[in-house]
N, C-alpha and C positions, 0 to 999 in steps of 0.2 A: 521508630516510626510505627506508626498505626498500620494492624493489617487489615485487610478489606478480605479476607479470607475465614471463614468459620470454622471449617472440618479440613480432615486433611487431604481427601478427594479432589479438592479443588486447590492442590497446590501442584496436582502433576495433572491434570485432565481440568477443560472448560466444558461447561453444558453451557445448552440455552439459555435456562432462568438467570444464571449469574448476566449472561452478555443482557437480556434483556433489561433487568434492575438499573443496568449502569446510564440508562437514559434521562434518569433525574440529575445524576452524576455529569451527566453533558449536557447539559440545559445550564452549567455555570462555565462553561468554556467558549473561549471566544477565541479563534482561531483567526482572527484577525482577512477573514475573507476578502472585507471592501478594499483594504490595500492590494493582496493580491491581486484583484482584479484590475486593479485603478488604472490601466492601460487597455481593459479589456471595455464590455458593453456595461456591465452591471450585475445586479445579482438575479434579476427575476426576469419573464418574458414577456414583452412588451405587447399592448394591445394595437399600438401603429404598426403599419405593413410598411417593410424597408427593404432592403437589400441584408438582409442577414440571412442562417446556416440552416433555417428549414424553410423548403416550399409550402406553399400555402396553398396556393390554387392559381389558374389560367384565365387569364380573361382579356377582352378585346384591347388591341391596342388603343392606346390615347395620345393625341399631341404633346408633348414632351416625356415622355416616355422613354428610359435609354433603349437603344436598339440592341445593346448588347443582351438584353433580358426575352429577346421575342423567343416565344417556342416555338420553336421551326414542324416541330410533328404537327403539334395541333393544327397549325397554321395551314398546314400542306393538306391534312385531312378536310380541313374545311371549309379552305378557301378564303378566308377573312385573317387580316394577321393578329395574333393573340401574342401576349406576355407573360412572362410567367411573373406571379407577385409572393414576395417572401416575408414571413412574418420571424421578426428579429430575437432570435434566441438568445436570454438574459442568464438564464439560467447556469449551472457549472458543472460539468459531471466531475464526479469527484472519485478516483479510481483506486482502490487499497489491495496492493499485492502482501500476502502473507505466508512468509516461508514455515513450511508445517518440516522438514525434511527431519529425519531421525538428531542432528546435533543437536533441534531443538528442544526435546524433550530432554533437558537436563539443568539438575542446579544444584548448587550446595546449600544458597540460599532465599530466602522468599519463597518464589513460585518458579516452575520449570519456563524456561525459555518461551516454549509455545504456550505458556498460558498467558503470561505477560504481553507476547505480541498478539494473542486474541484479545486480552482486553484493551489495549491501545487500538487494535483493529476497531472494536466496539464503540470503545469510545468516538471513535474520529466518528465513523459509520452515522451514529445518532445525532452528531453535531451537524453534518453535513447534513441530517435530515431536517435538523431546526431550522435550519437555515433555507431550505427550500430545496437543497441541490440533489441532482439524482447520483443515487451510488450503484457503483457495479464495483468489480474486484476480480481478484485472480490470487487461489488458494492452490499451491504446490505443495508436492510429498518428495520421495525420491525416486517414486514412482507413475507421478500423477500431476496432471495440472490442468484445473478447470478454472475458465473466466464468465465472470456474469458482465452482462450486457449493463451501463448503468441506466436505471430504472427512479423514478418517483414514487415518493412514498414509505411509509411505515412495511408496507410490504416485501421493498427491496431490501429493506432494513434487515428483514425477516428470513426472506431469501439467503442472504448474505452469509448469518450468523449458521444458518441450515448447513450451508456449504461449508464454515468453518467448522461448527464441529462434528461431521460427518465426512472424513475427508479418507476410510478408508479405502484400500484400493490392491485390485487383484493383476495387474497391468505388470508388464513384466519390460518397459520401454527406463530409460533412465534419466533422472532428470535433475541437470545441475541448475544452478543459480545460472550460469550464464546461458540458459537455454529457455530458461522461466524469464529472463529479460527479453532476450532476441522474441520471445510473444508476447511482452508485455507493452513494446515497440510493437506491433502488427495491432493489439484491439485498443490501447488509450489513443482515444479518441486527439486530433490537436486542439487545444483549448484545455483541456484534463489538469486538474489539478490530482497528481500523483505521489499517495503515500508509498513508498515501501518498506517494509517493515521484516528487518533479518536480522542474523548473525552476520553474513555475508562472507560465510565460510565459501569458499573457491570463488573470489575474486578476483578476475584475470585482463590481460589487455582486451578482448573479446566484450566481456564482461563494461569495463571502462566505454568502449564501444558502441553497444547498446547504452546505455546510460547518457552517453553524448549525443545520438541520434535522438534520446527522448526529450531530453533540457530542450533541444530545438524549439519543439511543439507544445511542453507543455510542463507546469512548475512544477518540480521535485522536490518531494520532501525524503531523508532516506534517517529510516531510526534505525539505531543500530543497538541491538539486544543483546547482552552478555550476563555473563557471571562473574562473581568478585572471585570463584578461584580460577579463571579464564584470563583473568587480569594482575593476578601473583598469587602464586603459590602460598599455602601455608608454611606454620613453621616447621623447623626440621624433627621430621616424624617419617613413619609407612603408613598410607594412606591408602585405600580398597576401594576402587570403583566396578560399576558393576552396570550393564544394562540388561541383566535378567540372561544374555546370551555368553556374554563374555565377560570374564574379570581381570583387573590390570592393578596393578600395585605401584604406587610413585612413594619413591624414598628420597623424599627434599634435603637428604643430606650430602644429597648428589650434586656439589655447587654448579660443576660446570655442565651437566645436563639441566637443571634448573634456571642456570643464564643461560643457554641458549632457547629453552623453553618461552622465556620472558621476552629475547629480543624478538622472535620469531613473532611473538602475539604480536608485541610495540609494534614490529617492522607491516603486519597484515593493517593494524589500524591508522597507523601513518597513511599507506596507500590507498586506505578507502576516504580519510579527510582529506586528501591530496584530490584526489578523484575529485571529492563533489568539489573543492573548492576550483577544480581547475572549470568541471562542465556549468560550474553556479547552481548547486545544490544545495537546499538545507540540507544543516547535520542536526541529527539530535541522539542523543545517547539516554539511555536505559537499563538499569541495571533489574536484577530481577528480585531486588530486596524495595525497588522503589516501587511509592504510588503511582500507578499510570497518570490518575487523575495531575499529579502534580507534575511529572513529566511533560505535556502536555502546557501544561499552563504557564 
């Protein structure tokens, strides 16, 4: 497969310029929005004044007017009864949570975890802005976890990618996956069409939990990021990993620590397809030897 990678910087670390570039790259992707929405208002915001999700302004009552819309403030302040009138928001925020946590930084092959879910980050980010929709998002460490408001524009776009690759952090609070959900239930908006984008290392009933509480309100998409030796072992060899802090040595000649290694992984990814299939989630899988672009598509 073709790599979309030049130097070798940019297989363990995302900068800006790469996520920015990739917006030619999502200008061919079509995420199939109108369906999604096909229950909901539409894609854009409507110049008729209706009953939809932003207030607009107050103005005097008229004859057929529902009464449930009168604004009681205005009205009391000034003596005349007023309504409040709402202009009907079309529009979709589209919300991309991204697990930065230390397991991500790791691969044998392609690109490290966290570079692969920043550029599927990227990519969605720029599509949703072709499309018109505002992006916000929520980028977590094991330390840290900031969420953007979603925002309109090439500038949230901007925003966004800021936050992902500037994500260090001096905090000393801890922060699991099921903790980055229970707030990611508190800011996606209902209506939110919701990326998350993990390993979904500590995935627990908790965890399922929040997840269920979000399907309620708003459509889930959940990618799931791995490695091809996360997924079976190589052959029988001693094998040296290393995170610059610690080193660990696997001897795959070890059958029965190597099966239970394997069922352990099968047993984590069964229960996260079990999950979306039970709350009605997309599933999408990602390796980090693949194209995002084609991922995606």
């Amino acid at each position: 497969m073709k790599s979309v990678n030049t130097n070798a910087s940019d297989l363990v670390s995302v900068n800006l310029k790469t996520l920015v570039n990739l917006a030619k790259s999502a200008s061919t992707l079509d995420l199939n929005h109108s369906a999604i929405r096909s229950s909901q208002n539409g894609g854009y915001v409507s110049r008729f004044k209706g009953r939809g999700m932003e207030f607009d302004e107050a103005r005097l009552y008229q004859p057929g007017d529902d009464i449930r819309t009168i604004d009681w403030r205005v009205t009391a302040r000034t003596g005349k009864t007023y309504t409040k009138v709402f202009r009907e928001e079309r529009e979709r925020p589209v919300f991309i949570s991204v697990d930065n946590r230390p397991a991500m930084h790791f691969a044998t092959r392609g690109v490290f975890k966290s570079v692969q879910a920043a550029k599927i980050a990227a990519l969605l980010a720029w599509t949703a802005q072709h499309h018109g929709d505002r992006i916000g998002g929520q980028i977590y460490t094991d330390s840290r976890c900031q969420e953007l408001k979603p925002q309109n524009g090439k500038h949230a776009v901007l925003r966004f990618f800021n936050t992902l690759v500037n994500t260090a952090s001096a905090s000393k609070m801890e922060m699991t996956l099921e903790h980055a959900l229970a707030r990611l239930v508190q800011h996606a908006r209902p209506g939110s069409l919701v990326y998350i984008i993990s390993d979904f290392r500590g995935l627990n009933l908790m965890s399922e939990n929040h997840l269920a509480k979000l399907s309620k309100h708003c459509e889930v998409v959940l990618i799931h990021i791995y490695d091809s030796l996360e997924h079976h072992l190589p052959a029988k060899g001693r094998y040296r990993f290393t995170n610059d802090d610690r080193d660990a040595v696997i001897d795959t000649s070890d059958k029965p620590r190597i099966l239970s290694y394997q069922q352990r992984y099968q047993s984590r990814l069964n229960y996260l397809q079990q999950v979306a299939k039970k709350t009605g989630l997309v599933f999408l899988q990602s390796s980090t030897a693949e194209d995002p672009l084609e991922v995606l598509r």
